[in-house]
C-alpha positions as CSV (number, residue, x, y, z in Angstrom):
1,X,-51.0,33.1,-31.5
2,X,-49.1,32.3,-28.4
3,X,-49.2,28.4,-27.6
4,X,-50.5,28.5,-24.1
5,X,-50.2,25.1,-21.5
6,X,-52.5,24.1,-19.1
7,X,-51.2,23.7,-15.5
8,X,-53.1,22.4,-12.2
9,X,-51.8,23.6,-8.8
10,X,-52.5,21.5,-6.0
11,X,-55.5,20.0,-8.2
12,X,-57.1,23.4,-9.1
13,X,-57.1,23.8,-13.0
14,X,-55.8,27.1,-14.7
15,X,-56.3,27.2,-18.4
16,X,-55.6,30.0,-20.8
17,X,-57.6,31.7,-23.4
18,X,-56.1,30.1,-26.3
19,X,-55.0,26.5,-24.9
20,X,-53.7,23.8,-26.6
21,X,-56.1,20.8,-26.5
22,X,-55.0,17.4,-28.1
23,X,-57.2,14.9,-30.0
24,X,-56.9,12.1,-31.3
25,X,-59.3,11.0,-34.1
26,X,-60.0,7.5,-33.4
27,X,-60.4,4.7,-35.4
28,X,-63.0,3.0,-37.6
29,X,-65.9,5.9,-37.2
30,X,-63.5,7.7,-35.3
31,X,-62.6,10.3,-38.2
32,X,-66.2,10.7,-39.3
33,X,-67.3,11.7,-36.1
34,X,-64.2,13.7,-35.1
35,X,-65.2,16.3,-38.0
36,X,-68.8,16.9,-36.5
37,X,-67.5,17.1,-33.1
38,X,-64.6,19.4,-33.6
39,X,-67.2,21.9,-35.6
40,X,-69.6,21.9,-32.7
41,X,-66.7,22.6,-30.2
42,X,-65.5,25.4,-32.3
43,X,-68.8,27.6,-32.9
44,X,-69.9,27.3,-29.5
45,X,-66.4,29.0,-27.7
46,X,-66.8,31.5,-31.2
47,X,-70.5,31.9,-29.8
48,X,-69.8,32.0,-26.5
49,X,-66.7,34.4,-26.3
50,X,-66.4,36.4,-29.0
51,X,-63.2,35.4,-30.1
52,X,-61.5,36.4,-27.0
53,X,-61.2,32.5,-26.3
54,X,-60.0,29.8,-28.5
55,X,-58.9,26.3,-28.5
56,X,-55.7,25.2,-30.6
57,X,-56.1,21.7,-31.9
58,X,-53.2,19.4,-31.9
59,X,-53.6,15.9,-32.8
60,X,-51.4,13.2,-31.6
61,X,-52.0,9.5,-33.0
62,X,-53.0,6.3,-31.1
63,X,-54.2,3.5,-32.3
64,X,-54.6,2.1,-35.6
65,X,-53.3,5.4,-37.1
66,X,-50.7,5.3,-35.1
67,X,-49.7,1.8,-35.7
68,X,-49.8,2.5,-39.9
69,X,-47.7,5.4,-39.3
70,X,-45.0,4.2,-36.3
71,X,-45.6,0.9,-36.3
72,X,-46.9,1.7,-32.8
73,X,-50.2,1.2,-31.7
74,X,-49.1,4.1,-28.3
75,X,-46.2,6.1,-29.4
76,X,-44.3,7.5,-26.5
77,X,-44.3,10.7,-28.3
78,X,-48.2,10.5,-27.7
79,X,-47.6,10.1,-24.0
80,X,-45.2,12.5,-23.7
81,X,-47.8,15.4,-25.7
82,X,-50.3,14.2,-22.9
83,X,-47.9,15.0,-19.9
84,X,-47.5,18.4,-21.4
85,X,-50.9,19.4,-22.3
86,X,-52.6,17.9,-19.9
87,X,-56.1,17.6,-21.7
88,X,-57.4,15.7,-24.6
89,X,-60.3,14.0,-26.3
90,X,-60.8,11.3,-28.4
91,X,-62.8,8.7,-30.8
92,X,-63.1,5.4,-30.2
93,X,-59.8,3.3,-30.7
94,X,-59.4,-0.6,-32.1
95,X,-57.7,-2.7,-29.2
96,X,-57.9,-6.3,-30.4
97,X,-59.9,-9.3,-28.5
98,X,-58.1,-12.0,-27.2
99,X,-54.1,-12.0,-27.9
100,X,-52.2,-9.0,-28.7
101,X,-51.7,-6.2,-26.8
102,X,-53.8,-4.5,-23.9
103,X,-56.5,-2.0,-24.1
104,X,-55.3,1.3,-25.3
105,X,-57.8,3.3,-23.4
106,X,-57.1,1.3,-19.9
107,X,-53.3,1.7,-20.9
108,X,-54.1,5.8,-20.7
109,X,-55.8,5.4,-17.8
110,X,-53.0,3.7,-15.9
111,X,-50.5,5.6,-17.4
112,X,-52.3,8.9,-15.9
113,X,-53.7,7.9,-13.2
114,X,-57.1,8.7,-14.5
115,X,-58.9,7.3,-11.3
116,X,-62.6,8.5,-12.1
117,X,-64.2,7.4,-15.5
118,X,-67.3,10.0,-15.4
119,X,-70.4,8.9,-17.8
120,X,-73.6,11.1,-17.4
121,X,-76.6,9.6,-18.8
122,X,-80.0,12.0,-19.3
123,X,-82.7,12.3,-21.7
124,X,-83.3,14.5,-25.0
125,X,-86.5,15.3,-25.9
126,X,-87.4,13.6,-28.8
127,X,-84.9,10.5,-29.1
128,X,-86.4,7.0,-29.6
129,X,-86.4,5.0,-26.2
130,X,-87.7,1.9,-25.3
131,X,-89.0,2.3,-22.0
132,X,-92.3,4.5,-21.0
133,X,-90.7,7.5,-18.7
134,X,-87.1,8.2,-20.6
135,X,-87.4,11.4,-19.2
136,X,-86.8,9.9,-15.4
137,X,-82.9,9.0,-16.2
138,X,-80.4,11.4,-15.1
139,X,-78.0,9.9,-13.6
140,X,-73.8,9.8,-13.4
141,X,-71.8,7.3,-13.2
142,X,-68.7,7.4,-10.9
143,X,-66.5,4.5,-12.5
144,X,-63.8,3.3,-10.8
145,X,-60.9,3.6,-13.3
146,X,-57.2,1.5,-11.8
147,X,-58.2,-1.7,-11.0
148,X,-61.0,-4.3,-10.8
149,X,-60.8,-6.8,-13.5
150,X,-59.6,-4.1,-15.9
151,X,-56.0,-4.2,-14.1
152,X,-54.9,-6.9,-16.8
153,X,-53.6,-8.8,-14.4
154,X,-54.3,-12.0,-16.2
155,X,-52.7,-15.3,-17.6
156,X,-53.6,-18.3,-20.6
157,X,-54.4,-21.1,-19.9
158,X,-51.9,-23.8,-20.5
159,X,-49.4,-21.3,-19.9
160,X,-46.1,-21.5,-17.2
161,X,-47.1,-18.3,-15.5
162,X,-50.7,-19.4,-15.0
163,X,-49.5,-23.4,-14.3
164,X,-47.4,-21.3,-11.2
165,X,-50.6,-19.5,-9.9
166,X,-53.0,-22.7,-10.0
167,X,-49.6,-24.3,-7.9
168,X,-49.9,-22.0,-5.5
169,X,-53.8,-21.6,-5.3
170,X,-54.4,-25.1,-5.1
171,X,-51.5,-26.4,-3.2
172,X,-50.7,-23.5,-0.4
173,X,-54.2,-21.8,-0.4
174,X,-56.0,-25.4,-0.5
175,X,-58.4,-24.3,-3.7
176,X,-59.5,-26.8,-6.4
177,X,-59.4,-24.8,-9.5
178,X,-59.1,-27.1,-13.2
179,X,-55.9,-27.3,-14.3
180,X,-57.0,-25.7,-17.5
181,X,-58.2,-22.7,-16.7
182,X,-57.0,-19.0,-17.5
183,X,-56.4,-17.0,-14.2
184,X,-57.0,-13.5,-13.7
185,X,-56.8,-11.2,-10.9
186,X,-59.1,-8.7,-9.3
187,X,-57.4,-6.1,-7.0
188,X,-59.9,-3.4,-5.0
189,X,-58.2,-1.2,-2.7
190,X,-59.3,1.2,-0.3
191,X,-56.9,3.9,-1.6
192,X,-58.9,3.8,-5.1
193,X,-62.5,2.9,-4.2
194,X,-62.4,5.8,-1.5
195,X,-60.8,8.2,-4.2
196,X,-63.8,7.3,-6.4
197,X,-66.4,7.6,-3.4
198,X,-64.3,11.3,-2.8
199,X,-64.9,12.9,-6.4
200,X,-68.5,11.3,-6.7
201,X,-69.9,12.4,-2.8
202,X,-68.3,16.0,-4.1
203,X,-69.6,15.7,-7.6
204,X,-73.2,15.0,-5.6
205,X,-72.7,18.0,-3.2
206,X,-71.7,20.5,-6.0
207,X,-74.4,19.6,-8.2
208,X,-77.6,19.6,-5.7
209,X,-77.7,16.0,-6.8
210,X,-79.9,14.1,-3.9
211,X,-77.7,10.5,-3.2
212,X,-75.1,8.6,-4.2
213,X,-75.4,5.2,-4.6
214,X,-72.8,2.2,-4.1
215,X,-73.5,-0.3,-7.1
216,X,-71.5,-3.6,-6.0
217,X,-71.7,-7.6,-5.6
218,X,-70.5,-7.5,-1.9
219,X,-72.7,-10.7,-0.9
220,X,-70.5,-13.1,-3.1
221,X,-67.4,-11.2,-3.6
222,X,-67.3,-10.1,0.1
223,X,-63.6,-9.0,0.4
224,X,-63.3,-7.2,-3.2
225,X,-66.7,-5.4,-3.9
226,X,-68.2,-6.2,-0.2
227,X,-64.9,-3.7,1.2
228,X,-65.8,-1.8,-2.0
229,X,-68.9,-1.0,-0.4
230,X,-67.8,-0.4,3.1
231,X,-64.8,1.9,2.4
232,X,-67.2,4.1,0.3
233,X,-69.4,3.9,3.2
234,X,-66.3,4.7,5.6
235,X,-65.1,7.9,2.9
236,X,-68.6,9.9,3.1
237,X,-68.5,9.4,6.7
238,X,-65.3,10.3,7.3
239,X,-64.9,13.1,5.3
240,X,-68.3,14.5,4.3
241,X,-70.0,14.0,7.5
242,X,-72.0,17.3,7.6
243,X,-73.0,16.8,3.8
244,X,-74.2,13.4,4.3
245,X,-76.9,11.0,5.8
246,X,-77.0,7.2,5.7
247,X,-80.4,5.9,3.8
248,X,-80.8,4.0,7.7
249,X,-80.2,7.4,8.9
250,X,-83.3,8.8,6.7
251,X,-85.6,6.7,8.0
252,X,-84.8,6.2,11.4
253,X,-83.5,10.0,12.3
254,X,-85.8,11.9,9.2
255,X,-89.2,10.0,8.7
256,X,-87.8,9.4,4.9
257,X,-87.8,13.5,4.9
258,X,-84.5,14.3,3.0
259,X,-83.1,17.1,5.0
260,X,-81.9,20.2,2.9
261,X,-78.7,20.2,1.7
262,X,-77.7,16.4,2.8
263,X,-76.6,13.7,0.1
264,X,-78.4,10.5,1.1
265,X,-75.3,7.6,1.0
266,X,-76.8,4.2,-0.2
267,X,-75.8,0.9,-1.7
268,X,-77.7,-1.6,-4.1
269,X,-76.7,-5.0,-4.9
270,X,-75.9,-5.0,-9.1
271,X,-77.7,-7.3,-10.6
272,X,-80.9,-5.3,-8.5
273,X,-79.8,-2.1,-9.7
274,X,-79.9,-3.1,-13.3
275,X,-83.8,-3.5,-12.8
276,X,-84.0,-0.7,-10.0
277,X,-82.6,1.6,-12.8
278,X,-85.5,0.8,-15.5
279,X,-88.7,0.9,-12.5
280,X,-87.3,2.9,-10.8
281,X,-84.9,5.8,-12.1
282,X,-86.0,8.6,-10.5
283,X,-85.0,6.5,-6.9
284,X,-81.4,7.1,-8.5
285,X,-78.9,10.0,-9.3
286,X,-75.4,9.5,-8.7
287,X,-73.8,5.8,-8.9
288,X,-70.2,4.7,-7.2
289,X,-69.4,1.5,-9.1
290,X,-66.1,-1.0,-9.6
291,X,-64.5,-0.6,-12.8
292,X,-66.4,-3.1,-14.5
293,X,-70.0,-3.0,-12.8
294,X,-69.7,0.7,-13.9
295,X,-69.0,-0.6,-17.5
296,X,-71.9,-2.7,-18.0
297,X,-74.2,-0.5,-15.8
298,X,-73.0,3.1,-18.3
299,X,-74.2,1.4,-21.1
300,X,-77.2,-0.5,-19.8
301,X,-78.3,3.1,-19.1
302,X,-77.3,4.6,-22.3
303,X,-79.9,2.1,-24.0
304,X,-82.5,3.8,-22.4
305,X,-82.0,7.3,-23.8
306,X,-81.0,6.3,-26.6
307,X,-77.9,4.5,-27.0
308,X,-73.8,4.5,-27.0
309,X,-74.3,7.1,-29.6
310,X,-74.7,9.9,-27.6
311,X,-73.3,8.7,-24.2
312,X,-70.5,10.8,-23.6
313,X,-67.6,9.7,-20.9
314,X,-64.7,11.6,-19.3
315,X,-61.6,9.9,-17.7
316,X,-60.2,12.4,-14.8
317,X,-57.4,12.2,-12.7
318,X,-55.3,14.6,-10.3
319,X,-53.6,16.4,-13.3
320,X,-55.0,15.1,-16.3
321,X,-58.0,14.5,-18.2
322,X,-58.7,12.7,-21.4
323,X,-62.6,13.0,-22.7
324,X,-64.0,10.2,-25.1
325,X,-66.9,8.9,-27.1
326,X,-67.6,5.8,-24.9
327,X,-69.1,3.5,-28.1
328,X,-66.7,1.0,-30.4
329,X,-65.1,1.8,-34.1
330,X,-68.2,0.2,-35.9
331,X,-65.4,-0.6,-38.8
332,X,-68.7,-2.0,-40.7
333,X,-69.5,1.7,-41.5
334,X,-66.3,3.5,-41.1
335,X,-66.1,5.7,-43.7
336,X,-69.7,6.1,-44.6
337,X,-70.5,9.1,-42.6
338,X,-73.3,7.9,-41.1
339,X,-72.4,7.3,-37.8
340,X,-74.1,9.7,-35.0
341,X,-71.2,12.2,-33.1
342,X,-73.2,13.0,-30.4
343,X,-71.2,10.8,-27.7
344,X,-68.0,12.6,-28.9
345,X,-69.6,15.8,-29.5
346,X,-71.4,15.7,-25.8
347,X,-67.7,14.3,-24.3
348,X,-67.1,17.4,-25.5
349,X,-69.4,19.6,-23.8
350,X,-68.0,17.3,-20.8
351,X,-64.7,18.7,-21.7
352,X,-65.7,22.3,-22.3
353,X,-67.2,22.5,-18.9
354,X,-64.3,21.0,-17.0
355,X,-62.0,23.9,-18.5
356,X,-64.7,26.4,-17.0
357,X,-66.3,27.3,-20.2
358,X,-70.0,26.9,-18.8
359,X,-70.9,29.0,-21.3
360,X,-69.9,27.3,-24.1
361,X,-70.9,24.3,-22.9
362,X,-74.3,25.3,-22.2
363,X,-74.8,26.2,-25.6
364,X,-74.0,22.9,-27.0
365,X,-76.1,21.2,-24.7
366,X,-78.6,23.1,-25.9
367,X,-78.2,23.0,-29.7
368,X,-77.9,19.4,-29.0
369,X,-81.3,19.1,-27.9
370,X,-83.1,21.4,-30.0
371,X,-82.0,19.5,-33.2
372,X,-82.9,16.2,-32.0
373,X,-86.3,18.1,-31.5
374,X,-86.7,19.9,-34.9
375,X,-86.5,15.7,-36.2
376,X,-83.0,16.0,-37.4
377,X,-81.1,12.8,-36.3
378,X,-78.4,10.3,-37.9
379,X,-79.3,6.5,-39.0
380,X,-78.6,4.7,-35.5
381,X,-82.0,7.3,-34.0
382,X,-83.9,7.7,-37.3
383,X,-84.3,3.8,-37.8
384,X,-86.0,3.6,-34.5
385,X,-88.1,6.8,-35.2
386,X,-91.6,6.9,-37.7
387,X,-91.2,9.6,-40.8
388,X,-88.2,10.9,-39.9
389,X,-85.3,10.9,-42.4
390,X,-81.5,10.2,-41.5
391,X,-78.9,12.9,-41.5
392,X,-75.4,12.2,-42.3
393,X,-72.8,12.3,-39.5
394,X,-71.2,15.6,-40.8
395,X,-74.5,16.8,-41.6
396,X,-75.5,16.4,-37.9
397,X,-72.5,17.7,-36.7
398,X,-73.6,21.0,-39.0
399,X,-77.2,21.2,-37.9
400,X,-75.8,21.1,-34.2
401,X,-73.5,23.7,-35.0
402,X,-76.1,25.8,-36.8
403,X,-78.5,25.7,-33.8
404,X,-75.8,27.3,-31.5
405,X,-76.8,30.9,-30.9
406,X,-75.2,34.0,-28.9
């Protein structure tokens, strides 16, 4: 079969029948859920196209399988097979805490420009949750990907380069910061944070979705994520201004009547929208956050339906993408095949649909749900559920891929 590229033109995607689509299996769990995954992904194009449409698989290493095999933990060969491919998914990969090197997923993200980390969040019928109305959470999260304090721009303690910055801070800039403190940086620029506020007012517009909101800590940090908040403010304005009303705007111009076919632009204070999210989550749909509020926020919501385990997460940029199971390596159980492939197996639905393949994607979503209703679940939903046995991951991953029907 003819090896076919992916190519974007002027941002538009064009993807072949057959194209090549890179993974990388991940570490820890990474493998174990990989196989699930990649059997899901496979049936449902089968299902879905009849063979007229096909991916080609092509792994490329990162990560600990990487560094075993290249003494590398991100081969430039890796890179390189992402500048011509364009697309890929993978697990979840080991970065260590502390010294060493950087975060392999934020080093991808730099490297591509992958501005937008996109984590939907909804219910399925039938997992465990610990709050009353599960059903009320559907929401996306619009993460800001360059910058915040995930730019690494960072220095030890003790060390000359951070004894230089503490110099300057508290000598030309007139701070008082102790002498033995690690320094880090937090850059927020307009060009980024409107970028995000762009793709998620559009995202909101495409998808019927009814507001987006700005999550940020602009009444302490008032020139980081209080300009955060205004340049969002300023983007849907500015460039959205017939799709979008102001929440003042509702009440003062509508009588709290959202009008048809507007996208009501808000903004919450975080800590509050950790709460507002659990009372009130149908108040909520679409959420523009700074790279690390939209961290913590992702996963506070994941709890709620269910956990990491099924939160997929997509990374998108202007001509690349990469799709990945947003949870850790769980090295405690690597190997066991226990662990649950939904995130990874929903990142790839993510993926599926971004290609155009609605149809295949559809039908995973729905398999997905159906055997999560039929009882059939892996360890990390089971042990939170009464009389219901566990599956094993690839055992899942074949249930899933069972359910999916032309």
């Amino acid at each position: 079969m003819k090896e076919n590229t992916i190519t974007y033109n002027n941002g538009i995607i064009n993807v072949p029948d057959n194209p090549v689509l890179l993974y990388i299996e991940g570490d820890g769990i990474g493998p174990d859920i990989w196989r699930g995954a990649r059997e899901v992904m496979d049936r449902a194009v089968e299902t879905a196209y009849s063979g007229s449409r096909k991916v080609i698989w092509k792994e490329i290493l990162a990560g600990g399988k990487a560094k075993d095999a290249t003494g590398e933990w991100l081969p430039e060969e890796s890179l390189n097979q992402i500048e011509k491919y364009k697309i890929a998914i993978k697990g979840p990969l080991t970065t260590p805490v502390g010294g060493g090197m950087r975060s392999i997923n934020v080093a991808l993200r730099q490297r591509f420009r992958l501005h937008s980390c996109i984590r939907p969040v909804r219910y399925f019928k039938g997992v465990p949750s610990p709050v009353k109305w599960p059903e009320h959470v559907d929401m996306v999260i619009f993460r800001e990907n360059m910058e915040d304090l995930y730019s690494g721009i960072e220095w030890k303690a003790g060390s000359p380069e951070a004894e230089k910055v503490l110099a300057f801070l508290n000598g030309e800039m007139g701070q008082s910061i102790a002498a033995d403190s690690g320094i880090g940086v937090k850059p927020i620029s307009a060009r980024n944070t409107k970028n995000l506020m762009r793709n998620a007012v559009r995202y909101a517009i495409n998808h019927n979705r009814k507001s987006v909101t700005i999550m940020h800590k602009g009444n302490i940090m008032k020139y980081t994520e209080g300009a955060f908040r205004d340049w969002c403010y300023e983007a849907a304005k500015d460039e959205f201004p017939e799709n979008t009303i102001t929440e003042k705007e509702l009440k003062e111009k509508y009588n709290r009547i959202q009008p048809e076919g507007k996208v009501v632009i808000k903004d919450r204070i975080a800590d509050a929208l950790f709460q507002e999210i659990i009372i009130h989550p149908l108040n909520y749909d679409v959420i523009a956050a700074p790279n690390l509020n939209g961290d913590y926020i992702s996963d506070a919501l994941a709890a709620l339906v269910g956990g990491l385990g099924i939160a997929p997460g997509a990374n998108i940029g202007d001509n690349h993408a990469i799709f990945e199971a947003t949870h850790g390596t769980a090295p405690d159980i690597a190997g066991e095949d226990i662990a649950n492939p939904g995130s990874l197996i929903l990142s790839g639905e993510m993926m599926l649909r971004y290609l155009g393949w609605d149809k295949a994607a559809d039908l995973i979503i729905e398999a997905f749900e159906k055997t999560i209703s039929e009882g059939k679940v892996t360890l990390d939903l089971s042990s939170q559920m009464e009389r219901v046995s566990s599956l094993k991951s690839s055992e899942f991953g074949r249930a899933v891929a069972e359910n999916i029907k032309a």
